[in-house]
Residue, then its C-alpha position, 0 to 999 in steps of 0.5 A: x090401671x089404678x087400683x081401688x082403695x076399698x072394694x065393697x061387696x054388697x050381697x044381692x043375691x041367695x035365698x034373703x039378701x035379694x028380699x031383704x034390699x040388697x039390690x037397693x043397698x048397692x045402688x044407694x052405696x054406689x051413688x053414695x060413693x058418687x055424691x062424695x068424690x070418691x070414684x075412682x077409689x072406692x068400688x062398689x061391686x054386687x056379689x053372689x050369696x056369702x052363705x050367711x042367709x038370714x043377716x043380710x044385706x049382707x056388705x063386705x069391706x076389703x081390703x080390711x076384710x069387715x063384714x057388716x050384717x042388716x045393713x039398710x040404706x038408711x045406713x049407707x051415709x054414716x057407713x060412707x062417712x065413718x069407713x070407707x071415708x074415715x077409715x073406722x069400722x061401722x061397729x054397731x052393724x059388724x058381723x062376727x058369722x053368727x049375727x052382729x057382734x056382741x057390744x060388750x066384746x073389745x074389736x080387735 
Protein backbone atom coordinates (compact mmCIF):
# COMPACT_ATOMS: atom_id res chain seq x y z
CA UNK A 1 0.00 0.00 0.00
CA UNK A 2 1.28 3.62 -0.92
CA UNK A 3 1.57 6.06 1.62
CA UNK A 4 0.01 9.77 1.27
CA UNK A 5 2.21 12.55 0.79
CA UNK A 6 -0.19 14.84 3.20
CA UNK A 7 -3.06 13.76 4.97
CA UNK A 8 -6.03 16.41 5.62
CA UNK A 9 -8.04 16.55 8.43
CA UNK A 10 -11.07 18.51 7.70
CA UNK A 11 -13.20 19.13 11.32
CA UNK A 12 -16.87 17.95 10.55
CA UNK A 13 -17.87 17.66 13.64
CA UNK A 14 -18.60 19.23 17.41
CA UNK A 15 -20.42 21.92 18.56
CA UNK A 16 -19.45 24.47 15.27
CA UNK A 17 -17.25 23.06 12.74
CA UNK A 18 -20.82 21.16 11.55
CA UNK A 19 -22.82 24.61 11.36
CA UNK A 20 -19.93 26.31 10.09
CA UNK A 21 -19.64 24.05 6.66
CA UNK A 22 -17.43 21.62 7.56
CA UNK A 23 -19.23 18.85 5.65
CA UNK A 24 -19.02 21.43 2.42
CA UNK A 25 -15.45 22.13 3.09
CA UNK A 26 -14.40 18.61 2.73
CA UNK A 27 -16.35 17.54 -0.02
CA UNK A 28 -14.82 20.69 -2.00
CA UNK A 29 -11.17 19.72 -0.81
CA UNK A 30 -11.75 16.31 -1.66
CA UNK A 31 -12.84 17.19 -5.38
CA UNK A 32 -10.33 19.81 -5.45
CA UNK A 33 -7.63 17.21 -4.68
CA UNK A 34 -9.42 15.34 -7.83
CA UNK A 35 -9.64 17.93 -10.21
CA UNK A 36 -5.48 18.47 -9.81
CA UNK A 37 -4.10 14.78 -10.11
CA UNK A 38 -3.49 14.27 -6.98
CA UNK A 39 -5.10 11.12 -5.74
CA UNK A 40 -3.39 8.87 -4.70
CA UNK A 41 -1.29 11.65 -2.92
CA UNK A 42 -2.97 13.50 -1.28
CA UNK A 43 -5.98 12.20 1.27
CA UNK A 44 -8.67 14.13 2.29
CA UNK A 45 -10.26 12.60 5.71
CA UNK A 46 -13.45 14.04 7.68
CA UNK A 47 -12.42 14.02 11.71
CA UNK A 48 -14.19 14.21 14.84
CA UNK A 49 -14.15 17.56 17.01
CA UNK A 50 -10.19 19.10 17.52
CA UNK A 51 -11.63 21.10 20.89
CA UNK A 52 -11.01 24.21 19.04
CA UNK A 53 -15.07 25.16 18.92
CA UNK A 54 -15.54 28.76 17.58
CA UNK A 55 -12.55 28.68 14.71
CA UNK A 56 -13.84 26.29 12.39
CA UNK A 57 -13.87 24.96 10.05
CA UNK A 58 -11.29 23.62 11.25
CA UNK A 59 -8.26 21.86 8.57
CA UNK A 60 -5.33 20.04 9.59
CA UNK A 61 -2.36 19.53 7.46
CA UNK A 62 0.01 16.48 8.21
CA UNK A 63 2.70 15.46 8.18
CA UNK A 64 3.95 19.35 8.65
CA UNK A 65 1.13 19.18 11.47
CA UNK A 66 -0.38 23.08 9.97
CA UNK A 67 -3.41 23.86 11.58
CA UNK A 68 -5.79 26.20 9.68
CA UNK A 69 -8.68 28.07 11.27
CA UNK A 70 -12.11 29.59 9.26
CA UNK A 71 -11.42 28.01 6.23
CA UNK A 72 -14.13 28.44 3.47
CA UNK A 73 -14.62 26.83 0.43
CA UNK A 74 -13.76 29.69 -1.33
CA UNK A 75 -10.27 29.05 0.37
CA UNK A 76 -9.81 25.41 -1.00
CA UNK A 77 -8.11 26.69 -4.71
CA UNK A 78 -5.35 29.03 -3.07
CA UNK A 79 -5.03 26.26 -0.11
CA UNK A 80 -4.50 23.46 -2.81
CA UNK A 81 -2.18 25.56 -4.84
CA UNK A 82 -0.09 27.09 -2.23
CA UNK A 83 0.22 24.01 0.15
CA UNK A 84 -0.60 21.08 -0.48
CA UNK A 85 0.70 21.52 -3.96
CA UNK A 86 3.52 23.99 -3.49
CA UNK A 87 4.48 23.11 -0.20
CA UNK A 88 4.06 26.53 1.40
CA UNK A 89 1.69 27.26 4.21
CA UNK A 90 -1.46 29.08 3.73
CA UNK A 91 -0.46 31.76 6.28
CA UNK A 92 -3.35 34.34 6.15
CA UNK A 93 -5.77 31.26 7.58
CA UNK A 94 -3.14 29.55 9.99
CA UNK A 95 -3.93 28.85 13.63
CA UNK A 96 -1.82 29.43 16.65
CA UNK A 97 -4.76 27.71 19.20
CA UNK A 98 -6.08 30.80 20.14
CA UNK A 99 -7.44 32.26 16.91
CA UNK A 100 -5.45 32.94 13.58
CA UNK A 101 -1.84 33.90 13.88
CA UNK A 102 -0.82 37.48 14.44
CA UNK A 103 0.58 38.82 10.81
CA UNK A 104 3.24 40.60 12.66
CA UNK A 105 4.59 37.36 14.24
CA UNK A 106 7.69 35.62 12.10
CA UNK A 107 6.48 31.79 10.97
CA UNK A 108 8.93 29.48 12.07
Amino acid sequence: MKVFEKHVFVCTMGKTCAEQGGEELCSVLRQAVLDNGLKGKIRVNKAGCFDQCGHGPMVVVYPEQVWYAHVSCDDVSQLVTEHLIGDKPLERLLYDGSGRLDKTKKIK
